[in-house]
N, C-alpha and C positions, 0 to 999 in steps of 0.2 A: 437945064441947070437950075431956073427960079423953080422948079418941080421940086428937084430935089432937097433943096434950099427950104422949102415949108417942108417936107418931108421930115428933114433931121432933126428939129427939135422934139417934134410927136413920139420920136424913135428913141430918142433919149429918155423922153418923160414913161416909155413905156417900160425902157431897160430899167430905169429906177424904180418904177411901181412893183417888176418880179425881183428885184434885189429886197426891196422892203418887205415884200410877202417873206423871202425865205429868212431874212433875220428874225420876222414875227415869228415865224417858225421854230428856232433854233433856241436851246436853252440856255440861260443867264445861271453862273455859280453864285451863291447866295451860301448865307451863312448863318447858323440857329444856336441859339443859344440853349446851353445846355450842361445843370450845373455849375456854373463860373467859368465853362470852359466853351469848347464852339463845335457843331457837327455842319462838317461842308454838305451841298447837297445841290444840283441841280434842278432850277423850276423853270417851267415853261409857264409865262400867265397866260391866260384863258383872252380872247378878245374882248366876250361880252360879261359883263358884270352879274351876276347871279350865276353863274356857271358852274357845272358839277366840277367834280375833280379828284383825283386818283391817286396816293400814294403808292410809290414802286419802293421796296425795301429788298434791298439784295443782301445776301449772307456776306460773313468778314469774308475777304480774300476775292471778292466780287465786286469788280470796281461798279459804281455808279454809272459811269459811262455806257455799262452792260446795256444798259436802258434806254440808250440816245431815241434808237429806231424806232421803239416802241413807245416812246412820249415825246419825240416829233407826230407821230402817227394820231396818237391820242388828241395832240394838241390842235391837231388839223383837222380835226371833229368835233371842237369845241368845248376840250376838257382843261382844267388847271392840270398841271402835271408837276409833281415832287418825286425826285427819285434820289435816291441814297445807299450808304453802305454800311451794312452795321457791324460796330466795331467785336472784338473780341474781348476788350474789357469792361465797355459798361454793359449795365444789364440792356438789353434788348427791350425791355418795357418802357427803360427811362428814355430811351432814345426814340422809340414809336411817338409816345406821349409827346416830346417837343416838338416833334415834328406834323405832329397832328395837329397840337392849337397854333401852330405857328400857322399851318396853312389853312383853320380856321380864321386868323386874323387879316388874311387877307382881302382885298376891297371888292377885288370880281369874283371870289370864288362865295360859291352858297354855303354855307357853313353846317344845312342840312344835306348835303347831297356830297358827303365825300366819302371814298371806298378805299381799301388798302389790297392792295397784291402784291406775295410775300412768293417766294420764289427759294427752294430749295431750303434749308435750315430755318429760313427767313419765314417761310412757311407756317413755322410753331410759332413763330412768335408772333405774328398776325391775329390769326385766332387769339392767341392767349390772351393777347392786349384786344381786341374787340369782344370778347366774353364779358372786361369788366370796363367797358367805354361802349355803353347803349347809343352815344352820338355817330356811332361809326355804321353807314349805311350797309354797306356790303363789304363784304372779304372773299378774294380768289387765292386759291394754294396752287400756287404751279410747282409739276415737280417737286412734291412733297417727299422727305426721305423719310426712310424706316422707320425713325422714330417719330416722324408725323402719327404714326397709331399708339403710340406710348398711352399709360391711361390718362396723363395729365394731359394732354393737349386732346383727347376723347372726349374727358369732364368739358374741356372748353369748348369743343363744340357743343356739347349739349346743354350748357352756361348762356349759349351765344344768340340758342332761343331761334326763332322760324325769321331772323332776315336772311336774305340771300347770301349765299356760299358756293362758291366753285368750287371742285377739285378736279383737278387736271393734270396730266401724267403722262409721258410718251415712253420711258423706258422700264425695264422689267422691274428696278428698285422703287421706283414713284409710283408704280402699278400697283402695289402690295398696296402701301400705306395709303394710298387713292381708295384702293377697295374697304382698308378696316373704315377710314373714315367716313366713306359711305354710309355703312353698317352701322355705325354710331350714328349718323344723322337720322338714320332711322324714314329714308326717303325726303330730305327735305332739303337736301346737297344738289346742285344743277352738277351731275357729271358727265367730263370728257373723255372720251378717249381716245384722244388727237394720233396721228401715226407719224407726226412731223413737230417739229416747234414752230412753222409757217401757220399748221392749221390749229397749235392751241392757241397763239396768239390772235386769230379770227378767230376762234372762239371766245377767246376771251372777250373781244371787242363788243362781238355780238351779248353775250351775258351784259356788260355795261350797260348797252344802251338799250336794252330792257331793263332792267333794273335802277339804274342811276342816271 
């Protein structure tokens, strides 16, 4: 009985140490100013203080949450994580922008080592906003749509200059626009061609931590 009696406190003290892990884990809603007005967005902070860190920007109608899995995932690799949802009425640039110095102003994140992955529509506007913001280390296009090959978001890659670029693509519509912008990078685009969204997301992961 005195066994188990030293037993329970150790047992306690270990339940709380994996409770604490997964809250580290688990993203805080946070709120960015933008305009005079506010863009919600979820962050995960980083453990250790110089830490890279990743912007996820989902198109309107794509909630942020979309992201949970994939910046828990991130966060547990030792990334800052910002994920969000862009709206239908501000411009898409202005809402990149605050959300990038925001999470340059952060204490643990390295304010040279942050990348954006833009996802579906979200896609253009990634590029287009890292074409003319040279502090943005790397940009991944998942599941870029058709008019990811339009000529304006072409120009932006080719604006966007030799940092690192993903493009990544699992179905026949994001395949097209996957290949023109290849074609436009003119080889200097890291491309997927994931057969799952399990394996562009390990792809993607992989691309990170080479790169960022």
């Amino acid at each position: 009985m005195s066994g188990l009696g030293c037993r329970a406190p150790a047992l306690v003290f270990l339940s709380l140490l994996l409770l604490a892990g997964t809250a580290c884990d688990a993203a805080r809603r946070v709120v960015i100013p933008l305009n005079g007005e506010s863009l919600e967005a979820l962050y995960w902070e980083p453990a250790k203080r110089l830490s890279p860190a990743v912007l996820l920007a989902a198109p309107a109608g794509q909630p942020k949450e979309s992201w949970v899995s994939l910046g828990t995932r991130l966060r547990k690799q030792g990334y800052g994580v910002l994920a969000l949802e862009l709206s239908a009425g501000e411009p898409a640039s202005n809402e990149l922008r605050a959300a990038f110095e925001w999470m340059r102003l952060r204490k643990k994140v390295d304010a040279a080592r942050i990348g954006i992955v833009g996802a579906d529509q979200a896609a253009n506007a990634a590029i287009e906003f890292a074409a003319r913001e040279p502090l943005v280390r790397l940009v991944a296009l998942l599941s870029p749509t058709e008019t990811a090959a339009e000529e304006k978001t072409v120009e932006a890659l080719r604006y966007y200059g030799f940092r690192p670029v993903l493009l990544a693509g699992e179905d026949a519509g994001a395949a097209g626009a996957v290949n023109g912008l290849a074609e436009a990078s003119a080889g200097r685009a890291t491309v997927s061609r994931a057969a799952s969204g399990q394996e562009m997301r390990d792809e993607l992961v992989a691309f990170l931590a080479r790169h960022l």
